[in-house]
C-alpha positions in Angstrom: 0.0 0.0 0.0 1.9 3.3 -1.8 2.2 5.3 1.3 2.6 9.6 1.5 3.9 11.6 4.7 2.7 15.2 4.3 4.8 18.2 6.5 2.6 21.1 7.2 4.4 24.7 7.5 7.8 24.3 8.5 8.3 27.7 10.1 11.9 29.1 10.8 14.5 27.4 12.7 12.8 26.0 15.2 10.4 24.5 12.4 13.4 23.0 10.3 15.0 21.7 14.2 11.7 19.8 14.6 11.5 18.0 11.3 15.3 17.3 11.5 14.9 15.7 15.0 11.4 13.6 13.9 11.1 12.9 10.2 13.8 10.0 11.2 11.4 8.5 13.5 8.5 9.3 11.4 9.9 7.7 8.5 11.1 4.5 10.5 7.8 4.0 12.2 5.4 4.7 9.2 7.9 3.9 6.0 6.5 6.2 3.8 7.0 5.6 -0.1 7.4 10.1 -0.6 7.7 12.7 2.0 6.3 16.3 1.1 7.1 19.7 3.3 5.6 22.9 2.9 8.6 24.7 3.4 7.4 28.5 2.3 7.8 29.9 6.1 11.3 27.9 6.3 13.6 31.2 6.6 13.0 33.2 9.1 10.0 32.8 9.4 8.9 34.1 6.2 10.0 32.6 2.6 12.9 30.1 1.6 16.4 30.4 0.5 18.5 28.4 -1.2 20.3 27.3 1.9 17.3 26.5 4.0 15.7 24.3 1.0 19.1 22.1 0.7 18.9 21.7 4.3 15.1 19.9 4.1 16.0 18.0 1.1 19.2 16.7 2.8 16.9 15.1 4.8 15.2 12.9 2.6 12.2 15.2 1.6 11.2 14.1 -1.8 9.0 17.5 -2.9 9.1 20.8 -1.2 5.9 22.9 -2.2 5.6 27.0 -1.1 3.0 29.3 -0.8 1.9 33.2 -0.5 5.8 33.8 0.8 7.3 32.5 -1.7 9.2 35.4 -3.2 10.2 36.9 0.0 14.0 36.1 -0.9 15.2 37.4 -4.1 17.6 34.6 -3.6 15.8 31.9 -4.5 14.7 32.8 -7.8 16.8 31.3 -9.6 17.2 28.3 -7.4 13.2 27.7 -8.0 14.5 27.2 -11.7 17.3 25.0 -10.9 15.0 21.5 -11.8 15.2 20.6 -7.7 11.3 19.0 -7.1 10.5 22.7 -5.2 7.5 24.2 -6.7 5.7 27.5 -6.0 1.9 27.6 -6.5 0.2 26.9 -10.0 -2.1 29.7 -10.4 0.6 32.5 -9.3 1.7 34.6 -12.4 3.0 32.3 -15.4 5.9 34.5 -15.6 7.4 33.9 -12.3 10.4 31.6 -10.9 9.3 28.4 -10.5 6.9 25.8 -11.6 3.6 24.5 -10.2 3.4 21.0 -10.1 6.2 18.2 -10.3 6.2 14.3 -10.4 9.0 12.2 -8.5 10.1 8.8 -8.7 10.0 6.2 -5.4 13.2 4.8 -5.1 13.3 1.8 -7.5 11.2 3.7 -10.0 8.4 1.5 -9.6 5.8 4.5 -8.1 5.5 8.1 -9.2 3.7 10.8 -7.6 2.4 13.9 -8.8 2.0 17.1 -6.6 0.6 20.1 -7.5 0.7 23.2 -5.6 -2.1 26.3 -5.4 -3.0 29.4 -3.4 -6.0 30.6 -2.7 -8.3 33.3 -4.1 -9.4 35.3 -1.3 -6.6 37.4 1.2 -3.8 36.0 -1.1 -1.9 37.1 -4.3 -3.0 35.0 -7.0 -3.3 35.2 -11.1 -5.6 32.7 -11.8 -8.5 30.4 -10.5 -7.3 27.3 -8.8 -9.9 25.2 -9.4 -9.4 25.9 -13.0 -5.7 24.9 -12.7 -6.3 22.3 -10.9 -8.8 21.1 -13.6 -5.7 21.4 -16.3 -3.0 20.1 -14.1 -4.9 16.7 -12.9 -5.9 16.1 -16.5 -2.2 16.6 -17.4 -0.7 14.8 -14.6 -3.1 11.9 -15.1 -1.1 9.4 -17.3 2.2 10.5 -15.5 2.1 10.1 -12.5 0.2 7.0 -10.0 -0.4 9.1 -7.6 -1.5 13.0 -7.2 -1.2 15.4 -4.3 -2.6 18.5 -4.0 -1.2 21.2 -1.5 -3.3 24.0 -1.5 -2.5 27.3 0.3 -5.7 29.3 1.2 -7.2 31.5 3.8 -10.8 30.1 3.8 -12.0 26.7 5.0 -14.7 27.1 3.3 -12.2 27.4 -1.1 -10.4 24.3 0.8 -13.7 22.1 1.0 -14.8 22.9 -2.1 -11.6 21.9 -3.4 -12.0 18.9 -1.8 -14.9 18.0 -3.4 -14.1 19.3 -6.5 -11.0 17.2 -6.9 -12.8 13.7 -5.0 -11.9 10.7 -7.1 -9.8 12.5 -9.4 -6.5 13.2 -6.8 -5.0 10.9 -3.6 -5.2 13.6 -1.4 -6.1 17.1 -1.3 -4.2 19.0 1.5 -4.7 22.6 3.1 -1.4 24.9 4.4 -1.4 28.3 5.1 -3.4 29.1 8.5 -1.0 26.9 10.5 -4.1 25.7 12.8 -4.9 21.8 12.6 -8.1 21.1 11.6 -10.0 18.1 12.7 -12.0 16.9 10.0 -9.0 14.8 8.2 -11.1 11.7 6.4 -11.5 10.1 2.9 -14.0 12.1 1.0 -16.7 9.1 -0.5 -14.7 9.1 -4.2 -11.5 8.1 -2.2 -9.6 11.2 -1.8 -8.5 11.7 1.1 -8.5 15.1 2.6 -7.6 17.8 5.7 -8.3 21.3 5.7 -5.3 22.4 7.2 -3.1 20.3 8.2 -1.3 22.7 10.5 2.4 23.5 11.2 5.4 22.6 12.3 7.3 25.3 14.8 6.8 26.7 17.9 3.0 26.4 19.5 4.4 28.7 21.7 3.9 31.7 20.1 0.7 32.7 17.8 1.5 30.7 15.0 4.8 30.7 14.8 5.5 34.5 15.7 6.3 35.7 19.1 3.1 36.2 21.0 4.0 39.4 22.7 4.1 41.2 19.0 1.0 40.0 18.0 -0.6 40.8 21.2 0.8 44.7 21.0 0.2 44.8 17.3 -3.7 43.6 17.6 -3.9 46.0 20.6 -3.0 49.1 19.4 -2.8 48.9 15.7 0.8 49.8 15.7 3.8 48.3 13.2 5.6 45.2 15.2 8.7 42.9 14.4 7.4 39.3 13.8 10.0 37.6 15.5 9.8 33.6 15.6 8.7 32.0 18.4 10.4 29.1 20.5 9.6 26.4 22.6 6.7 23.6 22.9 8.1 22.8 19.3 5.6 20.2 17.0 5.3 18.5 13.9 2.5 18.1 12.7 1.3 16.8 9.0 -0.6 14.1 7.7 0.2 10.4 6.9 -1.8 8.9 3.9 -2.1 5.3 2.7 -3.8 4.4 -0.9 -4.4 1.4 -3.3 -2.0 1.5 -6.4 -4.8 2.9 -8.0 -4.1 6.1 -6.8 -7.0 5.7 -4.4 -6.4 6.8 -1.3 -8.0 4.5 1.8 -6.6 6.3 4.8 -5.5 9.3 5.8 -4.1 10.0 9.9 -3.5 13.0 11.4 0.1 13.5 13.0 0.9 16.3 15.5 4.1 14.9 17.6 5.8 17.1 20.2 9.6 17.7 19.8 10.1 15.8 22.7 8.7 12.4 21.5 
């Protein structure tokens, strides 16, 4: 049974500490066949660079998708262009660094998996409809690839349902980034797609997510500019483990928040 660990939000370094210290265990317990990060909050909090992407593939991480952050660091423009499997989100501007969707090998060659990465249309910068690209990319991705993973990076609950449903029995999984917050509605949607709103992130749950709380606090209280430090301590992973037929059918999907300390 093709088997797919998903990373939510891997924000700063005590997000990349984390999933240093527990994607060993994570891969020895569960043995996944691909391991996906969301690694767009991976440097400092905000963006990746060159050096914090080699870093998370060093580790093993098959495909890094990104999201609204993305361009923070001019630096990684041309890295996003390099053919590493690090893609930014489909349905940003065509003329951008980067690509949108990518397919890697298991090792032995004998399973592929597609993933295809989106951001939402409400709160975030986008340049085209993402259920529209999705709609292109699947049919594209369809005869490449056994398997096909969809990170989508929205504000609403409400665009990532629909997603859901829009994608059911056409995709493995259909995952949500971008609010940081766990949801607890992960399940396999009845055309086998398996599915979570947000799968949440991994950092510090000391802070709000991922910042410093005292900044947020001050800058939600008075309305005044703050520095968005990263937070420390009470460190998590947390992602998604999903198992599925060699049909590309997903038939399970478990939610994963482990503490630092485990």
């Amino acid at each position: 049974m093709p088997k797919i660990l998903f990373i939510g939000d891997v924000v700063a370094e005590p997000g990349r500490r984390t999933l240093s210290a527990l994607l060993p265990k994570l891969r020895e317990e569960h043995e996944p066949d691909f391991v996906v990060v969301n690694g767009e909050n991976a440097a400092g909090g905000m963006g990746i660079s060159p050096k914090t992407a080699d870093e998370i593939f060093d580790l093993g991480v098959d495909v890094i998708t990104l999201g609204n952050h993305t361009y923070r660091h001019r630096e990684v423009y041309a890295y996003l262009d390099s053919g590493k499997p690090i893609i930014r989100c489909a349905n940003q501007h065509s003329s951008n660094p980067g690509k949108g969707s990518v397919v890697v090998e298991a090792k032995g060659g004998s399973l592929r998996l597609g993933v295809i990465n989106l951001i939402g249309q409400f709160g975030l910068d986008n340049d085209g409809n993402p259920f529209d690209v999705a709609d292109r990319l699947v049919r594209e991705m369809s005869g490449d690839a056994d398997l096909i993973l969809v990170d989508f990076h929205a504000e609403l609950t409400s665009e990532k349902v629909t997603m859901g449903w829009f994608l059911d029995g056409r995709v493995t999984a259909v995952v949500g980034t971008h609010t940081h917050v766990p949801t607890a509605d992960a399940r396999v949607l009845p055309e086998g797609t398996a599915y979570c709103t947000d799968v949440g992130m991994t950092g510090s749950r000391a802070g709000v997510i991922g910042v410093v709380k005292e900044a947020i606090i001050t800058k939600l209280r008075t309305g005044m500019p703050q520095r968005f430090d990263s937070a420390s301590g009470d460190e998590h992973l947390m992602g998604v483990l999903i198992e599925a037929d060699r049909n590309g059918t997903a038939t399970s999907i478990t939610q994963l928040i482990v503490p630092l300390e485990a």
